[in-house]
N, CA, C and O of each residue as an XYZ file, in Angstrom:
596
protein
N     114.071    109.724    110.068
C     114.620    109.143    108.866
C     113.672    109.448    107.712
O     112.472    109.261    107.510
N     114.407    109.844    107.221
C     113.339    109.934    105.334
C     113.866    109.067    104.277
O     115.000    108.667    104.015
N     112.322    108.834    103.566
C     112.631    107.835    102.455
C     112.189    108.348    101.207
O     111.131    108.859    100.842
N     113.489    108.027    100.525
C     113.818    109.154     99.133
C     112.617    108.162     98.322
O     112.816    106.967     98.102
N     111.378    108.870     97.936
C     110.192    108.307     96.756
C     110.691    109.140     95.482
O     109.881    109.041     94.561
N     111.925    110.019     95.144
C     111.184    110.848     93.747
C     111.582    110.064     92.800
O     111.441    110.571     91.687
N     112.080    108.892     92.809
C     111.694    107.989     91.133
C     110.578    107.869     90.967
O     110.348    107.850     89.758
N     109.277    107.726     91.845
C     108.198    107.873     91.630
C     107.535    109.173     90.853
O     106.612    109.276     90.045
N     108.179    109.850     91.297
C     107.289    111.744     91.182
C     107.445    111.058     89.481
O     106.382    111.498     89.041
N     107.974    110.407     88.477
C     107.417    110.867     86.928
C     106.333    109.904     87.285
O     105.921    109.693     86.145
N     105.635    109.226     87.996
C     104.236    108.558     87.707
C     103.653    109.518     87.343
O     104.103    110.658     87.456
N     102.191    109.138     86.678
C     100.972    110.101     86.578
C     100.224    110.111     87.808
O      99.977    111.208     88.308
N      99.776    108.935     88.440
C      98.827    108.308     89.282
C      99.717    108.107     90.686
O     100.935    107.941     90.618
N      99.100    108.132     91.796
C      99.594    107.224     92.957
C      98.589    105.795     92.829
O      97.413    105.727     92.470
N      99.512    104.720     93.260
C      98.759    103.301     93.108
C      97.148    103.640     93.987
O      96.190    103.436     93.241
N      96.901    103.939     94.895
C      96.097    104.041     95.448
C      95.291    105.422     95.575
O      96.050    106.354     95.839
N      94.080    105.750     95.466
C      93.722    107.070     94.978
C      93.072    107.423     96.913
O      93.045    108.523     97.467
N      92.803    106.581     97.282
C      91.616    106.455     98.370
C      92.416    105.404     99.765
O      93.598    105.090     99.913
N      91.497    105.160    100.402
C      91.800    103.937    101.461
C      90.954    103.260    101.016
O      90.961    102.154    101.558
N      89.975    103.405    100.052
C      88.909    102.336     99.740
C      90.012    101.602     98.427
O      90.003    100.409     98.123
N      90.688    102.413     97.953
C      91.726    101.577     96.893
C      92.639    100.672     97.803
O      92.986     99.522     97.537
N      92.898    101.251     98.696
C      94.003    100.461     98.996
C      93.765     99.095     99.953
O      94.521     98.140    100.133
N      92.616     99.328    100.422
C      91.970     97.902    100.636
C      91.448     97.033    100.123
O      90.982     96.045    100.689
N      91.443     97.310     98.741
C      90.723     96.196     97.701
C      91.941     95.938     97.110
O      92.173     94.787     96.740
N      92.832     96.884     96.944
C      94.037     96.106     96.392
C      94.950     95.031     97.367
O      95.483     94.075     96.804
N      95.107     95.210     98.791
C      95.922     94.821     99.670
C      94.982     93.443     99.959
O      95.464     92.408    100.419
N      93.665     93.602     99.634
C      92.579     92.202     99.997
C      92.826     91.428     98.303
O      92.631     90.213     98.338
N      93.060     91.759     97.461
C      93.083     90.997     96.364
C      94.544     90.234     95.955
O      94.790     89.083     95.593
N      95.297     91.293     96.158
C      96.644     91.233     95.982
C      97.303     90.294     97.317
O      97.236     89.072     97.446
N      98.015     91.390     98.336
C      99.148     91.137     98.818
C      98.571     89.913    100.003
O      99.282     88.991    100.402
N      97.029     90.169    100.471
C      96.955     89.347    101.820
C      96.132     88.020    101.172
O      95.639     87.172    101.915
N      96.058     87.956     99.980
C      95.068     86.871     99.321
C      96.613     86.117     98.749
O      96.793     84.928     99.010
N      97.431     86.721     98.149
C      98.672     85.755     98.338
C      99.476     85.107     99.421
O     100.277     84.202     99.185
N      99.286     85.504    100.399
C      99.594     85.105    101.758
C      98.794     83.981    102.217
O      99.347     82.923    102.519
N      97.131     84.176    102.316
C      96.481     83.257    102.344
C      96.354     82.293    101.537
O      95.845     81.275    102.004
N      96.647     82.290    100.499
C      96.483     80.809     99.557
C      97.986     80.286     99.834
O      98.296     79.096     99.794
N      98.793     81.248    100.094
C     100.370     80.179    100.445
C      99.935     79.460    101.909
O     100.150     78.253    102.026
N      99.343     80.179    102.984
C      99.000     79.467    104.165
C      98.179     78.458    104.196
O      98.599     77.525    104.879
N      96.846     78.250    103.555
C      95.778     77.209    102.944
C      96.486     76.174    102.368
O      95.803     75.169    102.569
N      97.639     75.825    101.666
C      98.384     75.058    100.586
C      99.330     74.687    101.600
O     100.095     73.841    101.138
N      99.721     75.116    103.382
C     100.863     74.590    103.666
C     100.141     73.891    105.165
O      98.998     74.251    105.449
N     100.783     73.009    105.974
C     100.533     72.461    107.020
C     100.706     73.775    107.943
O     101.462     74.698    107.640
N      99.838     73.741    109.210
C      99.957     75.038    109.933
C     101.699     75.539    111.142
O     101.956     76.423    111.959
N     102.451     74.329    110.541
C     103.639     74.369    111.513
C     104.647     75.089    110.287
O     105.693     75.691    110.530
N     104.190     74.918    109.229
C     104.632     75.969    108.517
C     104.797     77.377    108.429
O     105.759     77.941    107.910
N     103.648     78.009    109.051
C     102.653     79.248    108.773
C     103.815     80.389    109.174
O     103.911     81.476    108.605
N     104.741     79.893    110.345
C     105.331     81.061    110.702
C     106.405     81.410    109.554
O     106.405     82.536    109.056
N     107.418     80.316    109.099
C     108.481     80.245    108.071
C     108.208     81.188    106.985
O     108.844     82.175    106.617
N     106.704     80.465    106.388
C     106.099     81.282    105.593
C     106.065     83.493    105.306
O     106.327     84.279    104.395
N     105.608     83.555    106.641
C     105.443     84.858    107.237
C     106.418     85.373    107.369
O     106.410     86.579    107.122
N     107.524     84.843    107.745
C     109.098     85.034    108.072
C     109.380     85.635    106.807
O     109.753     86.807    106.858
N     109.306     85.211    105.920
C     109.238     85.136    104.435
C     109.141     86.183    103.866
O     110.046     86.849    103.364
N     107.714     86.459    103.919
C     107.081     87.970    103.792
C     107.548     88.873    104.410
O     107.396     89.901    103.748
N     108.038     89.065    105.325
C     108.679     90.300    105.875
C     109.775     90.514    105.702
O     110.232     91.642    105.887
N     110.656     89.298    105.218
C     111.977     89.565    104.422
C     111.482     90.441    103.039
O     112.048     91.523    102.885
N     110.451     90.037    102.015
C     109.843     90.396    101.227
C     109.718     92.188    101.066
O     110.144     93.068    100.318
N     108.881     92.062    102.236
C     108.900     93.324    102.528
C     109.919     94.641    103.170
O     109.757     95.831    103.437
N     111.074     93.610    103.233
C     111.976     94.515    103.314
C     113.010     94.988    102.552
O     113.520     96.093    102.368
N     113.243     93.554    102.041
C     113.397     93.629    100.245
C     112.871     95.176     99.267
O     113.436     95.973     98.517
N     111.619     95.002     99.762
C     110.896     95.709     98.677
C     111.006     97.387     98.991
O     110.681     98.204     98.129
N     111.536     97.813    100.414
C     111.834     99.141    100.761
C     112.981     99.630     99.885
O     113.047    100.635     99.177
N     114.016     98.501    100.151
C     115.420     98.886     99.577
C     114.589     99.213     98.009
O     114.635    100.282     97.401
N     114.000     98.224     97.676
C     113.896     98.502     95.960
C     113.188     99.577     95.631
O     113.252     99.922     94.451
N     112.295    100.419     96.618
C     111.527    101.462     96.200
C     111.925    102.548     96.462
O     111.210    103.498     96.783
N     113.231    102.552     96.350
C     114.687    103.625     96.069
C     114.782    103.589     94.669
O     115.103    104.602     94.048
N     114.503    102.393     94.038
C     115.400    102.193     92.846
C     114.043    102.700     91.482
O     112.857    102.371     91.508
N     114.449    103.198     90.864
C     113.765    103.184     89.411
C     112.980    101.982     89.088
O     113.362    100.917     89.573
N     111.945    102.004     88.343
C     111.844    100.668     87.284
C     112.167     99.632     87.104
O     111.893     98.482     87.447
N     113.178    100.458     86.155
C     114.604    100.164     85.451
C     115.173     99.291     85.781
O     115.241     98.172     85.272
N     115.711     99.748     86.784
C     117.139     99.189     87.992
C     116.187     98.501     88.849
O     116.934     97.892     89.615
N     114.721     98.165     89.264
C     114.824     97.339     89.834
C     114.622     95.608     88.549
O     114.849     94.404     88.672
N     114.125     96.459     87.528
C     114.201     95.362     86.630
C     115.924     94.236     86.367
O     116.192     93.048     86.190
N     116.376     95.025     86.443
C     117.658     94.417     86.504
C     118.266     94.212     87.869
O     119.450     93.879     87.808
N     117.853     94.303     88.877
C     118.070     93.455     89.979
C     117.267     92.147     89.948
O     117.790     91.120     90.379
N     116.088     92.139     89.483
C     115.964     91.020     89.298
C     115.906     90.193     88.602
O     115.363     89.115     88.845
N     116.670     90.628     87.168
C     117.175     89.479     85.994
C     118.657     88.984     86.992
O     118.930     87.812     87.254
N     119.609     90.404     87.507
C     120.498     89.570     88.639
C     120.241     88.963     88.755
O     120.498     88.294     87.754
N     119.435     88.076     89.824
C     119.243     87.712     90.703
C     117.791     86.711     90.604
O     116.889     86.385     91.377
N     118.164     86.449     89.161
C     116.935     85.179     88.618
C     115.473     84.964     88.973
O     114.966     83.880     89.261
N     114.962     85.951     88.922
C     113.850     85.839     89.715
C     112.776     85.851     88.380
O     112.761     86.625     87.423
N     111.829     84.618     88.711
C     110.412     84.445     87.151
C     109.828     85.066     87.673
O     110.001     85.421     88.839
N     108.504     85.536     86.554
C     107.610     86.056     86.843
C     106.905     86.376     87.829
O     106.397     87.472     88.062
N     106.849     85.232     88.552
C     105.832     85.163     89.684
C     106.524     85.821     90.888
O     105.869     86.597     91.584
N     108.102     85.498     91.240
C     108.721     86.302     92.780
C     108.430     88.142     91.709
O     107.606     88.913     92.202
N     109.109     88.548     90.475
C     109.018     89.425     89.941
C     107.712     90.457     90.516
O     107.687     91.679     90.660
N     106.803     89.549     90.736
C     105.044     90.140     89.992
C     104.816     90.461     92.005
O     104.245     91.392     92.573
N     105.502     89.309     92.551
C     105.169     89.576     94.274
C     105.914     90.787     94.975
O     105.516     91.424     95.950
N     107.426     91.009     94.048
C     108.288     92.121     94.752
C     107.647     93.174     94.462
O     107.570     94.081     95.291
N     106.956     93.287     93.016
C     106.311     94.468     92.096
C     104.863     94.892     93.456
O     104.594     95.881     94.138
N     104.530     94.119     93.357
C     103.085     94.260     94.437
C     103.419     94.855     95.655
O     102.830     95.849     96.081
N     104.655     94.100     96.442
C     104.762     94.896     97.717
C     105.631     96.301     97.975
O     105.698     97.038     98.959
N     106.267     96.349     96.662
C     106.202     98.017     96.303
C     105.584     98.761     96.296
O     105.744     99.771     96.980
N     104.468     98.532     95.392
C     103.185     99.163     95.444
C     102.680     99.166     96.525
O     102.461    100.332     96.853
N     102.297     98.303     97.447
C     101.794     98.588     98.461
C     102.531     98.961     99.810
O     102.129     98.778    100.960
N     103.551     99.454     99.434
C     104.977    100.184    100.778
C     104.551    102.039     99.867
O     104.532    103.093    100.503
N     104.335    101.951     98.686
C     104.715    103.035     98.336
C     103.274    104.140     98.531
O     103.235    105.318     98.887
N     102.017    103.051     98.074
C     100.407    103.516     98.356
C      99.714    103.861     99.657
O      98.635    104.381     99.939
N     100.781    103.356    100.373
C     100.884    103.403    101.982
C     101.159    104.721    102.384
O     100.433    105.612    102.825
N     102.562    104.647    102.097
C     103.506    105.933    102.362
C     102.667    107.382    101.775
O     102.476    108.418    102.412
N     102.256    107.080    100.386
C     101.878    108.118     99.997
C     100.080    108.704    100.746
O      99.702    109.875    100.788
N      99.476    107.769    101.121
C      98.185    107.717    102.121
C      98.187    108.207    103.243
O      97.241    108.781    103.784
N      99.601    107.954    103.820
C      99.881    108.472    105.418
C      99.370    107.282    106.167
O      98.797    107.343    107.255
N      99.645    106.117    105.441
C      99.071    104.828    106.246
C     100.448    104.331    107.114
O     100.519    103.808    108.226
N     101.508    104.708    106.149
C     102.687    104.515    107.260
C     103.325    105.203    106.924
O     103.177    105.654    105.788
N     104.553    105.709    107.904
C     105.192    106.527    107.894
C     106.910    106.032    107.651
O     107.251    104.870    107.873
N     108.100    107.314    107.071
C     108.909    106.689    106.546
C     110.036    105.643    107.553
O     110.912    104.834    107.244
N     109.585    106.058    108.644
C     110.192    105.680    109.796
C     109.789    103.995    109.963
O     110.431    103.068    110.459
N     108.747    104.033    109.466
C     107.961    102.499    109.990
C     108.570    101.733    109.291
O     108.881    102.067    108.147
N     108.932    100.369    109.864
C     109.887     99.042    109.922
C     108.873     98.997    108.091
O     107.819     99.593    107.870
N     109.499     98.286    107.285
C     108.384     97.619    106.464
C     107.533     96.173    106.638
O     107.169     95.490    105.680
N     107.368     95.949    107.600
C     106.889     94.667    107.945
C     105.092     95.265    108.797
O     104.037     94.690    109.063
N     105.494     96.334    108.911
C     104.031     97.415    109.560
C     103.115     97.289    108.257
O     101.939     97.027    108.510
N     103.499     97.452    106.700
C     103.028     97.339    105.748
C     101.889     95.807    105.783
O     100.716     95.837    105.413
N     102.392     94.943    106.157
C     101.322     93.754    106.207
C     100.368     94.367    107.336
O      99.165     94.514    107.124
N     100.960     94.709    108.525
C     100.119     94.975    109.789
C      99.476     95.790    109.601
O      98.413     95.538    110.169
N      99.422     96.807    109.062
C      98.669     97.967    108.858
C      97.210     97.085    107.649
O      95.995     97.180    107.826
N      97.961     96.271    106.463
C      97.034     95.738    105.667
C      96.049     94.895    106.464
O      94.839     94.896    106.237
N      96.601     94.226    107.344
C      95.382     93.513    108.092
C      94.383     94.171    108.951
O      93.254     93.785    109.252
N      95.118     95.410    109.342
C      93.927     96.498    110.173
C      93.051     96.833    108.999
O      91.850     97.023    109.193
N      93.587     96.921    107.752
C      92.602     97.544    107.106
C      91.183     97.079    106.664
O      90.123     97.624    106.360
N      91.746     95.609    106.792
C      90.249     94.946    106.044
C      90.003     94.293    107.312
O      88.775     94.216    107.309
N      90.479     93.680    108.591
C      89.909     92.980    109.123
C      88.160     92.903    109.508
O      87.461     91.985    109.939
N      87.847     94.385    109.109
C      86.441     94.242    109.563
C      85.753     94.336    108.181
O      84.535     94.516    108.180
N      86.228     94.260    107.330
C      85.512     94.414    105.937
C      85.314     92.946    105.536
O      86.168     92.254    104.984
N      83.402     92.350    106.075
C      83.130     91.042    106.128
C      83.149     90.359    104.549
O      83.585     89.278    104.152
N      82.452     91.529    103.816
C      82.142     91.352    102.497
C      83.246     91.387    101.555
O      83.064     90.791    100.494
N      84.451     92.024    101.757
C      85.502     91.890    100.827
C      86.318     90.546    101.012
O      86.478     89.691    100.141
N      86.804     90.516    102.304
C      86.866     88.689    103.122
C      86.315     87.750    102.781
O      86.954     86.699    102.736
N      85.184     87.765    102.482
C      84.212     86.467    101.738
C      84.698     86.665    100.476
O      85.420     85.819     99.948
N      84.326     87.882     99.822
C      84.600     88.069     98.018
C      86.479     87.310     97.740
O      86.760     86.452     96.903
N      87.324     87.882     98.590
C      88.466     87.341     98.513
C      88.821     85.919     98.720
O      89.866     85.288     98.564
N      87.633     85.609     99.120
C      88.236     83.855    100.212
C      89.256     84.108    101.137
O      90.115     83.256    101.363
N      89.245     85.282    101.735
C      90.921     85.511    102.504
C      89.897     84.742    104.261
O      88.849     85.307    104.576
N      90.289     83.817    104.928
C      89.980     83.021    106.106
C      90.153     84.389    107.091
O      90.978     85.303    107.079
N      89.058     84.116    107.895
C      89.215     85.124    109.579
C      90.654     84.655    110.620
O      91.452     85.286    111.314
N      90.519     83.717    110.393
C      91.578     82.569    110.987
C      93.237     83.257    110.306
O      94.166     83.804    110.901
N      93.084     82.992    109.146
C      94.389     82.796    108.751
C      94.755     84.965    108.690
O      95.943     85.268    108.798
N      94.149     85.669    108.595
C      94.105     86.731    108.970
C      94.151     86.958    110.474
O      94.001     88.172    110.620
N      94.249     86.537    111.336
C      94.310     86.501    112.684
C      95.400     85.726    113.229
O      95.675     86.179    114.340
N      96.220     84.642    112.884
C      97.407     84.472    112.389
C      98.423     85.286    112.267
O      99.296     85.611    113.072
N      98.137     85.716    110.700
C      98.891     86.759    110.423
C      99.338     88.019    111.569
O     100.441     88.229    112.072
N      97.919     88.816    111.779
C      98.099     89.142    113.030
C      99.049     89.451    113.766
O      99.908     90.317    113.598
N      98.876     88.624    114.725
C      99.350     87.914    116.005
C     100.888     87.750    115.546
O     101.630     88.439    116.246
N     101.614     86.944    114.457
C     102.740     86.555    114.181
C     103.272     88.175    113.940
O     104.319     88.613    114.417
N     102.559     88.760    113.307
C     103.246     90.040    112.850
C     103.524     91.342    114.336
O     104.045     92.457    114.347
N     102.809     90.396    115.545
C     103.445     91.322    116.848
C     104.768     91.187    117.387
O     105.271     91.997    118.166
N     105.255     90.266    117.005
C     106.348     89.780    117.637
C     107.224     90.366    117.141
O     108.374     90.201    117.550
N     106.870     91.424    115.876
C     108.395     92.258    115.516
C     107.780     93.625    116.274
O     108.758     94.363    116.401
N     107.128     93.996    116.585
C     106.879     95.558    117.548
C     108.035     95.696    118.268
O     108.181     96.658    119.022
């Protein structure tokens, strides 16, 4: 299966230049929002939550078909503030910084996109502390994210 990226080709830049980019972005961004939603909820929550995110992230495949543009207006559709806006925007970027890295391939479910993000930093002690992202709640993540293999 192939996944059509050339609305991208007018970028200048790919989001990620390196794997050292794409782990400071995926530790600041996508898995540091995950963790402060998990920290803020009771732990019988944690899975719903996650459930969540991988809808998110699948969401965000379909949209990284779409232009800009058109995904801007899917989500005035579909009422979305700033903040779901700024989270769909992020896990684009990081389905698309992926793809373009060879971190995943077009075939891969988009829910590999978190799994792959947690391989990336799990051993990076110093970005983990700098982030506040928990060993725990990264190990979590994890684990919940095997059950779609």
């Amino acid at each position: 299966m192939k996944l059509d990226l050339s609305t991208f080709l007018k970028r200048d830049e790919l989001p990620f230049r390196s794997l050292e980019e794409a782990k400071e972005y995926v530790a600041k961004y996508t898995l540091n929002f995950i963790n402060i939603e998990l920290e803020g909820l009771p732990k019988e929550e944690w899975e719903n939550t996650l459930k969540t995110w991988v809808k998110i992230f699948a969401f965000a495949r379909e949209l990284l078909k779409l232009p800009q543009e058109r995904r801007k207006e899917v989500y005035r559709k579909y009422n979305f503030d700033s903040m779901m806006e700024g989270i769909m925007e992020d896990a684009v970027k990081v389905l698309y910084g992926f793809y373009s890295l060879g971190i995943l391939k077009p075939e891969d479910k988009p829910h590999k996109a978190l799994e792959k993000a947690t391989e990336l930093i799990e051993n990076e002690e110093e970005l983990l502390k700098r982030e506040g992202i928990k060993r725990e709640n990264l190990k979590f993540i994890k684990e919940f994210l095997k059950k779609f293999n």
